[in-house]
C-alpha positions in Angstrom: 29.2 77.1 295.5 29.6 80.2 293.2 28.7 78.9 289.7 31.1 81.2 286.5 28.3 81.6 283.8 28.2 79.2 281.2 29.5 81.2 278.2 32.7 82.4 280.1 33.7 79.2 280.8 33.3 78.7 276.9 35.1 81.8 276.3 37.9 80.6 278.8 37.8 77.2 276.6 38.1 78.5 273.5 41.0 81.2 274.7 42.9 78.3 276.0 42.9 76.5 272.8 43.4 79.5 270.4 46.9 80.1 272.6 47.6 76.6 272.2 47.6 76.5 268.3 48.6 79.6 267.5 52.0 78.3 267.1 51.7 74.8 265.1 49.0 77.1 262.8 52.3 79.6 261.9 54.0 76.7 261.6 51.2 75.3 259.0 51.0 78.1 256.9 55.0 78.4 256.6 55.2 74.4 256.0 52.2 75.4 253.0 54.2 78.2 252.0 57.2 76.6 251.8 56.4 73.9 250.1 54.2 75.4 247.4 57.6 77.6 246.1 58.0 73.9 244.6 58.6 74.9 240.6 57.7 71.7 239.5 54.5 71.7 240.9 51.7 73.0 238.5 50.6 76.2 239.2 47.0 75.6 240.0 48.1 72.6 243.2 50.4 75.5 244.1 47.9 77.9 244.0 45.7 75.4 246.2 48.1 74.8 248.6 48.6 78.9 249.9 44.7 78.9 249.6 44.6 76.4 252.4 47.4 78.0 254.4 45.2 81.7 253.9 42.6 79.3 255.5 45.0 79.5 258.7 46.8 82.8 258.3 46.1 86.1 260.5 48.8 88.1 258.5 49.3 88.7 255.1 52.1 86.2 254.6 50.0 83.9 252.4 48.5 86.7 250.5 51.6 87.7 249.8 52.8 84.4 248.9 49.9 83.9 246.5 50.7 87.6 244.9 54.2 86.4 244.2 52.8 83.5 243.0 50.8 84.8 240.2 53.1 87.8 239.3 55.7 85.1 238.2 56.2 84.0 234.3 54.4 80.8 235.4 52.1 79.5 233.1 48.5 79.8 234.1 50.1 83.2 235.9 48.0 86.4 236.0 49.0 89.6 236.9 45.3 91.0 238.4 45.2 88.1 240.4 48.6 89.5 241.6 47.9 92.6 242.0 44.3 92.0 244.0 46.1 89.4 246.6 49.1 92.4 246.9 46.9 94.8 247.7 45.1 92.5 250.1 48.6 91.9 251.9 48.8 95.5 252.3 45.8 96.1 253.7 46.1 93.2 256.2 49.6 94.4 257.4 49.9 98.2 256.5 52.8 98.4 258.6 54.5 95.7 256.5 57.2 98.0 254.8 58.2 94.9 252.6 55.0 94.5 251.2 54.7 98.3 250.7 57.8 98.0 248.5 56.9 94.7 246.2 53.2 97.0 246.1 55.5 100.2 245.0 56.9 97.9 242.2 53.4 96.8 241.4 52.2 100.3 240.7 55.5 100.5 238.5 55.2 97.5 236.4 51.7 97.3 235.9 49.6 100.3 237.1 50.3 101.8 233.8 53.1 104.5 232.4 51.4 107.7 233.0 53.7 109.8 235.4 51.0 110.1 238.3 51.3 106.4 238.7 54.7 106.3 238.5 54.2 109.2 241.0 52.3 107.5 243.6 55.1 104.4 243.5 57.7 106.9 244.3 54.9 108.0 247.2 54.6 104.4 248.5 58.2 103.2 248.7 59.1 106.9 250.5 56.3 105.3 253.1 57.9 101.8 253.4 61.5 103.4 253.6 59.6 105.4 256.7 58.7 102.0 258.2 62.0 100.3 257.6 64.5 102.3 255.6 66.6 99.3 255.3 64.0 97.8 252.8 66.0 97.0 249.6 62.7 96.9 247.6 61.9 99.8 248.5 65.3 101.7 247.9 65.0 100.1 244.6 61.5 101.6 243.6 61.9 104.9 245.3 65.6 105.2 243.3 64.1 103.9 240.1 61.4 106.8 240.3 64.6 109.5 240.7 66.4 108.4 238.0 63.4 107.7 235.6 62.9 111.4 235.9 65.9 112.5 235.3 66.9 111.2 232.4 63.5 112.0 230.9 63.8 115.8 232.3 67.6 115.8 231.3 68.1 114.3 228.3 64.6 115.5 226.3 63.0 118.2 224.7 59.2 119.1 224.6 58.4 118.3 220.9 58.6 121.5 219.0 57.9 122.4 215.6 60.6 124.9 215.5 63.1 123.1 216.3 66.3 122.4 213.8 65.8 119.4 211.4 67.1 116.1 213.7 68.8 114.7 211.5 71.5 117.7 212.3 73.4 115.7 214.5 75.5 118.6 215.3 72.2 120.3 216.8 70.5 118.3 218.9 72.3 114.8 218.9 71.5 112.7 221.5 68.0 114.2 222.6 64.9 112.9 223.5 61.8 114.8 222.0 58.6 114.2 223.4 55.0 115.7 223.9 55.1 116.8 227.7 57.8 117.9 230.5 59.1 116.2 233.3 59.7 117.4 236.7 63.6 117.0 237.3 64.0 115.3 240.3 67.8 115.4 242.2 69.2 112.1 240.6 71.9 112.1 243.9 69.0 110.9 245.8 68.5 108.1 243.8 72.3 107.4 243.2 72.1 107.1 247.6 69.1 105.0 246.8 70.6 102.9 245.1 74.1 102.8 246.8 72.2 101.9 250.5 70.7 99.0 248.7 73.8 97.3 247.4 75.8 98.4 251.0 72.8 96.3 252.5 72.1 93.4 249.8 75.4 93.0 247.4 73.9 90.6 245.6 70.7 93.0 244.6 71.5 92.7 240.8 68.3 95.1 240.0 69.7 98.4 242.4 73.5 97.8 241.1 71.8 97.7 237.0 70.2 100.9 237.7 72.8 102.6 239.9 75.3 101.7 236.3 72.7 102.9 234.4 72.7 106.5 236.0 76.3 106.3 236.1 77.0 105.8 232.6 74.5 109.0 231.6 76.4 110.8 234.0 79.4 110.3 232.2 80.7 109.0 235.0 83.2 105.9 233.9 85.5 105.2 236.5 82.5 105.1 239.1 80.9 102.3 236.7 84.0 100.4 236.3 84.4 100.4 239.7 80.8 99.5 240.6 81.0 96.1 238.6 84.5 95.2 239.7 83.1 94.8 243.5 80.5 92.5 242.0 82.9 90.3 240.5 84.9 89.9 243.4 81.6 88.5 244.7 80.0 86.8 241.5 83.0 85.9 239.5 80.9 83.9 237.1 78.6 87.4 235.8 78.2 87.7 232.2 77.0 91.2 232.4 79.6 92.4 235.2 82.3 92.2 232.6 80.2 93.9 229.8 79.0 96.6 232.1 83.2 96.9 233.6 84.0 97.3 229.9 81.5 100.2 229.1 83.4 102.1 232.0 86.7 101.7 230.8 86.0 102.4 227.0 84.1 105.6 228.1 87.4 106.2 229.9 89.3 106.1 227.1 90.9 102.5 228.2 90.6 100.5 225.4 93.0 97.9 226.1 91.1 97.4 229.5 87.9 97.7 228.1 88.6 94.9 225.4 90.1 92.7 227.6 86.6 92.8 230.0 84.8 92.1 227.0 86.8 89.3 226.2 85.9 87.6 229.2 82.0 88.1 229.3 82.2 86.5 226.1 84.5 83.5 227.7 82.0 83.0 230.1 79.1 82.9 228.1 77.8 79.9 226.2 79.1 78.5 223.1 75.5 78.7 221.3 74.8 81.7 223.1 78.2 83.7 222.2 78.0 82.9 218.5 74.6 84.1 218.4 75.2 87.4 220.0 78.7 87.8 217.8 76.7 86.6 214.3 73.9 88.8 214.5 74.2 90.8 211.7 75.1 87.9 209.5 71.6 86.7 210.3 68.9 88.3 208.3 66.0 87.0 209.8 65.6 87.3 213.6 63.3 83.7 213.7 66.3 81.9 211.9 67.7 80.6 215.1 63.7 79.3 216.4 63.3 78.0 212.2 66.5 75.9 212.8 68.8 78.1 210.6 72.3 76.7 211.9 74.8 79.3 213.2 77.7 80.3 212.0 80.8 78.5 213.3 83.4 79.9 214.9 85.8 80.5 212.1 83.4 81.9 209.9 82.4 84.9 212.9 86.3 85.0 213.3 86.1 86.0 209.5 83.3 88.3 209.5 84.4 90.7 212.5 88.0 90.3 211.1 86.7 91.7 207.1 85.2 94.9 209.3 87.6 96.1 211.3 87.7 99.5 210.5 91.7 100.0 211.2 94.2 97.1 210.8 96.7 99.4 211.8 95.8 98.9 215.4 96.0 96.0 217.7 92.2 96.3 218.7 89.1 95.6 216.3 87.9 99.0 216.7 84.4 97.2 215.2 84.2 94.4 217.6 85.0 97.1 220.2 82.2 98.6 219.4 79.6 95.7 219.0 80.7 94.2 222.6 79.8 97.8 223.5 76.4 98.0 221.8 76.0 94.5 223.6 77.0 95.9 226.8 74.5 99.1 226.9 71.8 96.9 225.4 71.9 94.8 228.3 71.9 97.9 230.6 69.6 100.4 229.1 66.6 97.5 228.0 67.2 94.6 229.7 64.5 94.1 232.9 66.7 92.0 235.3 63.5 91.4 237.8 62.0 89.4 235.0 64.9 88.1 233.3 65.0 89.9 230.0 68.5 90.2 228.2 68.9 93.5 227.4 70.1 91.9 223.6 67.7 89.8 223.2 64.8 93.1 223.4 63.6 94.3 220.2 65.1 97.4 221.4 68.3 95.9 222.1 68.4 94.3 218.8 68.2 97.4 216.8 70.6 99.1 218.8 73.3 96.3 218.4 72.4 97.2 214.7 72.4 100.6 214.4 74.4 102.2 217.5 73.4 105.4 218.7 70.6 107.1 217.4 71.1 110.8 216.7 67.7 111.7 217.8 64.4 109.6 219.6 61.1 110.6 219.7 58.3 109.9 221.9 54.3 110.1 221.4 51.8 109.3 223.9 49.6 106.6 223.0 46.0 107.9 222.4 42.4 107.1 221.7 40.4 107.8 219.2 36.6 108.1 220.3 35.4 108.4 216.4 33.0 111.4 218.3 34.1 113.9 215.4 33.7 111.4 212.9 30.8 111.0 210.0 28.3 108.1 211.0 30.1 105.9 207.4 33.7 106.7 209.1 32.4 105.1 212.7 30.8 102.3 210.8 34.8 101.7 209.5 35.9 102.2 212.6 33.8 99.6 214.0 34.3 97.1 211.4 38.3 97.6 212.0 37.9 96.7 215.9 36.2 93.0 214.6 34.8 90.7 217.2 35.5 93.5 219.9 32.7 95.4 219.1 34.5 98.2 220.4 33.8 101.5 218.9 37.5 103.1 219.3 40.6 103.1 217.4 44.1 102.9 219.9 47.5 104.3 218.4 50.0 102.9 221.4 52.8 104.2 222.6 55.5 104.9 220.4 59.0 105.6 219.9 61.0 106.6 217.4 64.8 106.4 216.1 65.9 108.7 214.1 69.4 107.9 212.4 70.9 109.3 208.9 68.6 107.8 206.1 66.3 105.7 208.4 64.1 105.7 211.0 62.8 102.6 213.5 59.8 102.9 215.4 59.0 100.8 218.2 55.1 100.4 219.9 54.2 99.6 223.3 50.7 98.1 223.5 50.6 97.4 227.4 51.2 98.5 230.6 54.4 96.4 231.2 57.2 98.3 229.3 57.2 95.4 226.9 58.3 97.2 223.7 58.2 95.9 220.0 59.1 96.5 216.9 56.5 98.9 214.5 57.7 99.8 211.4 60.6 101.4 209.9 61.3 104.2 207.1 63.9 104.1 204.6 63.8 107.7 202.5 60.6 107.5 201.5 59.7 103.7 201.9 57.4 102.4 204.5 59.0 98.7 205.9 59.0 96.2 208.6 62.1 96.1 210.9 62.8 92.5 208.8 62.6 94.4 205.5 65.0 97.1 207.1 67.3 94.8 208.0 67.8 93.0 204.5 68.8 96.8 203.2 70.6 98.2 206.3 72.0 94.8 207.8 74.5 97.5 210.4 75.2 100.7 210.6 78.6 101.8 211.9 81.5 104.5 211.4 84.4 104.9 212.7 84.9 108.4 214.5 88.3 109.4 212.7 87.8 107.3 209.8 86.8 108.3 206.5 87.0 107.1 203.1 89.5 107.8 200.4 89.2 108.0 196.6 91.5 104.6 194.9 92.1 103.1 191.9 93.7 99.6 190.8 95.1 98.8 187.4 96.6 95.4 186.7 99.6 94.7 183.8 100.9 91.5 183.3 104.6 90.7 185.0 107.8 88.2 184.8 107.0 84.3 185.8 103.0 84.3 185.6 102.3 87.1 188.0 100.5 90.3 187.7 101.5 93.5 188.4 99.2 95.6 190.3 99.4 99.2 190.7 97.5 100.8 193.4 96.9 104.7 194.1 94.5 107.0 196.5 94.2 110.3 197.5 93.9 111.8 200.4 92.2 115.4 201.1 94.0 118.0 202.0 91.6 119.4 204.4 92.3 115.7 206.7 96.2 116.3 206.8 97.7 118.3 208.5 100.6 119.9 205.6 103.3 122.3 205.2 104.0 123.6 201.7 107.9 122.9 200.8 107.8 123.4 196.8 105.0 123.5 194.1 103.7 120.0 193.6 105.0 118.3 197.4 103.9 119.0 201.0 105.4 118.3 204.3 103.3 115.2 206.3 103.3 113.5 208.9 101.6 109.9 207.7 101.3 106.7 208.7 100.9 104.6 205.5 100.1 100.9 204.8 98.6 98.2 202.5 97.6 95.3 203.7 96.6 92.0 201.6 94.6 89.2 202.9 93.1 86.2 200.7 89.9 85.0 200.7 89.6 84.2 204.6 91.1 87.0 205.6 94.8 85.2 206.0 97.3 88.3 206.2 99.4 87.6 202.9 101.3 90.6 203.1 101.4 94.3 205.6 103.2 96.9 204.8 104.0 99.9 207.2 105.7 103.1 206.8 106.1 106.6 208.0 106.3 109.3 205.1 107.2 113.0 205.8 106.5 114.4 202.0 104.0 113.7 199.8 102.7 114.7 195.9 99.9 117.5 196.2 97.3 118.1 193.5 94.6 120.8 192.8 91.5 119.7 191.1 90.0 122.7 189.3 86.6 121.2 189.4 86.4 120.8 193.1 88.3 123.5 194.0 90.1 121.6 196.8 93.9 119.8 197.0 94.5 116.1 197.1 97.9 114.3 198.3 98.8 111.6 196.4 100.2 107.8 197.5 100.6 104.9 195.7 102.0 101.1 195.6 102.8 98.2 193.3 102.6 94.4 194.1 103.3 91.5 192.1 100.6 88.8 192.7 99.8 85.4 191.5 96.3 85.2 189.8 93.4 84.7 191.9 91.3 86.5 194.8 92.3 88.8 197.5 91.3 91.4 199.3 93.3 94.6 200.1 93.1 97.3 202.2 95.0 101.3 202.3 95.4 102.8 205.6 96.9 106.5 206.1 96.8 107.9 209.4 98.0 111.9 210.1 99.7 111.5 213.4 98.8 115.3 214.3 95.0 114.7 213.5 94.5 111.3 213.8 92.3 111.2 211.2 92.8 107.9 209.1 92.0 107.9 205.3 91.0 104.5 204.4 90.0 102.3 201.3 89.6 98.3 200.8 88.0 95.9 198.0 88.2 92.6 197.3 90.7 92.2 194.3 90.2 89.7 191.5 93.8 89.1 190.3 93.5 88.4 186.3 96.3 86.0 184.3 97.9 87.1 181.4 98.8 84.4 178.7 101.6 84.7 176.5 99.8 83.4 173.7 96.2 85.3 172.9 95.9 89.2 172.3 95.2 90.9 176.2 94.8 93.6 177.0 95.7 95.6 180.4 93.7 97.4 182.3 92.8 101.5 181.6 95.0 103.6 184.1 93.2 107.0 184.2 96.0 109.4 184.7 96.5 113.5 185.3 99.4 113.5 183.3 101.9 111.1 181.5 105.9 111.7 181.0 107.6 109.6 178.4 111.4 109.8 179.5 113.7 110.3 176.4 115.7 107.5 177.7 115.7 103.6 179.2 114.6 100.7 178.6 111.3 100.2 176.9 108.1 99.7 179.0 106.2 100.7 182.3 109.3 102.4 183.7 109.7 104.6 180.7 106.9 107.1 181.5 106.3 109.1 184.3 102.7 108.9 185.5 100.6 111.2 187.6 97.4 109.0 188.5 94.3 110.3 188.9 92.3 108.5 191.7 89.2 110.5 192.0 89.0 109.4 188.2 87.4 113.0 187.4 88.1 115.7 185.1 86.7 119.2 184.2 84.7 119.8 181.2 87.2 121.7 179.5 90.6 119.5 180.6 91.7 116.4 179.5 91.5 112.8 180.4 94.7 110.6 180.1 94.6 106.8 179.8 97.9 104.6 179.9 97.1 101.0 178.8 99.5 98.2 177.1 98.4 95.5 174.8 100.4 92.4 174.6 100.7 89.0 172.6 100.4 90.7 169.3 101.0 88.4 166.4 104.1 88.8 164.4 104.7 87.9 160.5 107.5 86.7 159.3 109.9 90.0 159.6 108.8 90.4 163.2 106.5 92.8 162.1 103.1 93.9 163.9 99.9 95.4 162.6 97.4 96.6 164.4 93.9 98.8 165.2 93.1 100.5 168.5 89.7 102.3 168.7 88.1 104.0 171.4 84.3 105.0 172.0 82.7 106.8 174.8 79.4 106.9 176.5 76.9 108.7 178.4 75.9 107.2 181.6 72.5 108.2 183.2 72.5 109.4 186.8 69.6 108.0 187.9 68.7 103.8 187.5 66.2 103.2 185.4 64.8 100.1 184.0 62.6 101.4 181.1 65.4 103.5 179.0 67.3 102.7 176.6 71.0 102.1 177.4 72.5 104.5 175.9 74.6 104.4 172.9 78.4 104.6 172.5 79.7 107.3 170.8 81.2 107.0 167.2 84.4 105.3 167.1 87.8 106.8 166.5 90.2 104.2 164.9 94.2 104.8 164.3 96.4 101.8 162.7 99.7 101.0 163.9 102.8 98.9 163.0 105.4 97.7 165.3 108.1 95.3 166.1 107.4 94.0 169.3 104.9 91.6 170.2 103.5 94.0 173.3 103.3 97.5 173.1 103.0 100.4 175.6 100.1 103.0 174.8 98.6 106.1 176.6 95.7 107.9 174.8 94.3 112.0 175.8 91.0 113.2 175.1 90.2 116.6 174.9 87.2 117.5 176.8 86.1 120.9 175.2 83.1 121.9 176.6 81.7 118.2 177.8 78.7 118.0 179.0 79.1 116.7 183.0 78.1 113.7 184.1 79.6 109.9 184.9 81.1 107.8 181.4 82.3 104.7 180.6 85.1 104.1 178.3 85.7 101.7 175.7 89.5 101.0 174.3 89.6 98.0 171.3 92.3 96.3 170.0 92.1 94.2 166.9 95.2 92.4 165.8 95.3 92.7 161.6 97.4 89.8 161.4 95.4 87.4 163.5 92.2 89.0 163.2 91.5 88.6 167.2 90.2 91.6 169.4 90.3 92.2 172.3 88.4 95.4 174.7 89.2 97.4 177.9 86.4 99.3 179.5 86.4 102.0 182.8 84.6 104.5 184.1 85.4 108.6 185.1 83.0 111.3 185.7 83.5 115.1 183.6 82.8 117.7 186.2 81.8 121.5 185.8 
């Protein structure tokens, strides 16, 4: 008989029995697997577990699994360990086009931020797109490469010495300055990217972020609208879908669209969660929340956002517009939805929910200092500065920079993961911390067509307890459009109105109103017209606030002013006084009845005057005692006095000038009273005003005090 020799027979054996279990041992490492995705489990049984199925695994599956594993937020996680089973994967399979993708967004994440890195993850998801170009990973990486570089070669600048100052918005607003240049990359390619992988996954959050992203620096809104209405109609519940809907409309132009998709992110976010977001300028300190500060209720955020709207004339809050759409970008531009970041919850994101847009960023490459130029004492510092280390270097990380008007935030980046935080800020000349910062410059936010206007309020006392209030601003002549008609009135088009609230922003009282003329005034001391409106409310004493709206309905532009108003009482027993209504001129008519609506009175709400005019003051005085003919008698004075420009805490206040005295005698218990000084050849600057009253019979007295400036 023909004998098979003995080690083929083995060899047959142990064929046999490899065929046999080759399926229950696939079967064992997906059971391991499977069950190790188990969150609850602790990460090092997990971690044992897919080291037992590797024990059993040909492929790469349970590397993978165990790269995944350690990539996570888990704690115990580490990201070398990640990396060095990834890698492992790859080599095992290198025809794994999945794995080449998740390894594409490893080079991304945590290879580092220099562009040849960023370079070869481009490189890697191209080669898994080869293998499989259905591969939504890599889609993702390869179209988060293209877009990377073109915002960074589209919207910067190399850093340039002779370039404009940036604080000239009107220059360079907007751009990027930074230390090298970028190859620009077609950003179409990545828009395709990006599109195949939501046409092939929906649900892929990350690809539909990105593929916003580039459409909202395109300036492309109805695109981005459009992009997050499909995901609704999928994900009805997203937060962020409506946010990110909203952006598109409001770059659109739709406001009523865009505030009504804003209004529904907010519906669908948490109670704690939305008060947060809405209150965050009313917190100071960014911990308050973690230290068990309570948040605002609802009523109290109602308040605040109502108090800044920066137009009641409209139906939208123009400022809570613009806060859902600092909350919106935050979320888009700085949020990492891969590792669940909220965009507005980034140190980033916070500052730009603060301060908007900033008109110019700058970026510097972190660096290393080798101490190799330095004297032998200067390395000996430098070594005592790295401690325990013992290393001989000093690192400056990453930064970048935000430039607004006044201030600047910088922001470091100390590691490889894009994780950035907040450095330190400049305010002028002051060195702070973001916290500081915020305590000076809580917001930042104006209105595009908005601007201010110059007002004044004097208060008199009226019939049954009330006060009358008389209110006046001026508007410049360059922000209206105007027709001359005669000397002294101009053709408009305006939309006027007053608006009172009380303390908790109740409306008490709106007033609206079209004008066509208006009173036009040229102040010689700024060379430049002013058109004059004014109104007069009765109130009872207390608080208010109140707020002046005109909008030219050519320009758009809206003059605006509001204060909170303290509403005095007037008595009818003790000597008052009213309040000092600066004026440009005063009329006394020859005829009617005796008081306020006797004189004819030009205000004067910029409360200036040249150096060589006049300033006019209309006051009355009431409750003056009587004897027994009905007689009065009594002293007014007035003084004057230098204010200094500048704050200072070691002068002097400065005296009041010597006091000018006139008696009088009436026959009425209140009296009417305007007062002109002649400015000849004033020295310019800011001054308060004094008026006194002293009642001879009664010996009370009484003061009124306000403040103008003299100009050349």
């Amino acid at each position: 008989m023909y004998r098979f020799p003995v080690f083929l027979i083995l060899l047959a054996m142990v064929g046999i029995e490899s065929g046999a279990e080759a399926k229950p041992r696939t079967s064992l490492v997906d059971s391991l697997i499977s069950v190790s995705a188990d969150t609850t489990m602790s990460l090092p049984a997990r971690e044992e577990m897919l080291k037992e199925a590797l024990e059993h695994d040909a492929s790469g599956k349970a590397m993978f699994a165990l790269a995944e594993l350690h990539a996570g937020r888990a704690a115990g996680s580490n990201r070398k360990k990640a990396k060095k089973w990834l890698k492992r994967a790859v080599a095992r399979e290198p025809e794994n086009a999945n794995y080449l993708g998740t390894y594409a967004g490893a080079i991304w994440q945590w290879g580092g931020v220099i562009p040849p890195r960023r370079n070869s993850a481009y490189k890697i998801a191209r080669k898994a797109l080869e293998l499989d170009p259905n591969c939504v990973e890599a889609l993702y990486w390869a179209g988060r490469y293209l877009a990377w570089s073109w915002e960074m070669s589209f919207f910067t600048e190399a850093d340039d010495y002779d370039k404009p100052d940036y604080r000239d918005d009107t220059a360079i607003a907007g751009k990027t300055f930074v230390q090298r240049g970028y190859s620009n990359l077609d950003v179409e390619v990545g828009i395709d990217f990006f599109t195949r992988a939501i046409e092939i996954d929906p649900y892929h959050w990350p690809s539909r972020v990105q593929l916003g992203l580039i459409y909202h620096m395109a300036q492309r809104p109805a695109v981005l609208a459009a992009l997050f209405e499909d995901y609704l109609k999928i994900v009805p519940e997203s937060r962020d879908g409506y946010f990110f809907k909203g952006l598109g409309y409001q770059m659109a132009g739709n406001l009523q669209k865009a505030y009504d998709a804003y209004v529904e992110a907010l519906a669908i976010m948490e109670g704690t969660e939305r008060r947060f977001m809405q209150s965050i300028f009313m917190i100071r300190d960014k911990k308050a929340e973690k230290k068990g500060t309570p948040l605002p209720d609802e009523s109290d955020i109602a308040r605040f956002w109502f108090g800044r709207d920066p137009l009641f004339l409209t139906e939208i809050n123009e400022r809570m517009l613009e806060q859902c759409r600092r909350v919106g970008y935050a979320n888009l531009r700085f949020g990492d939805p891969r590792n669940g970041l909220e965009g507005w919850q980034s140190d980033r994101g916070q500052a730009y929910i603060r301060y908007g847009d900033p008109i110019a960023r700058g970026m510097v490459a972190a660096d290393i200092d080798l101490g190799l130029d330095k004297t032998l004492t200067e390395q000996k510092e430098m070594a005592r500065d790295a401690g325990t280390s013992g290393a001989l270097y000093k690192l400056t990380p990453r930064i970048e920079k935000w430039s607004y008007d006044g201030f600047d935030v910088r922001f470091e980046n100390t590691n490889t993961w894009n994780s950035w935080r907040f450095g330190t800020a400049n305010l002028g000349f002051l060195e702070l911390s973001f916290a500081d910062l915020v305590k000076v410059v809580p917001d930042y936010y104006k209105y595009l067509h908005q601007y201010d206007v110059p007002y004044q309020f004097a208060q008199f006392r009226a019939q049954n307890g009330e006060t009358r209030i008389e209110v006046y601003y001026a508007l410049e002549g360059e922000k209206v459009v105007n027709k001359k008609l005669t000397p002294g009135v101009r053709e408009v088009h305006v939309t006027q109105a007053l608006f009172l609230f009380d303390t908790e922003w109740d409306t008490l009282k709106r007033v609206v109103g079209r004008v066509t003329t208006m009173p036009w005034v040229n102040y010689e001391s700024t060379k430049a017209g002013y058109l004059f409106a004014g109104e007069q409310l009765s109130l009872v004493p207390g608080s208010y606030h109140l707020a002046g709206e005109a909008e030219d309905q050519k320009s758009k532009k809206v003059g605006t002013f509001r204060d909170s108003l303290h509403v005095r009482k007037f008595d009818m027993d003790s000597l008052q006084i009213s309040s000092l209504l600066m004026a440009r001129r005063i009329v006394e008519k020859e005829e009617g009845e005796y008081g306020r609506a006797r004189f004819l009175i030009l205000p004067n709400p910029l409360k200036q005057c040249s150096r060589d005019g006049q300033a006019t003051f209309y006051f009355e005085i009431y409750n003056l005692s009587q004897d027994t003919f009905g007689a009065t008698h009594y002293q007014v004075s007035y003084q004057m006095q230098m204010l200094s420009e500048e704050q200072t805490y070691s002068a002097a206040e400065p005296e009041w000038t010597t006091e000018v005295s006139y008696d009088y005698r009436g026959a009425r218990d209140w009296e009417t009273y305007r007062l002109t000084l002649k400015m000849i050849e004033s020295t310019p600057g800011e001054r308060a005003f004094r008026v006194k009253v002293k009642d001879l019979l009664s010996e009370e007295e009484v003061e009124g005090t306000t403040v103008f400036r003299v100009k050349w």
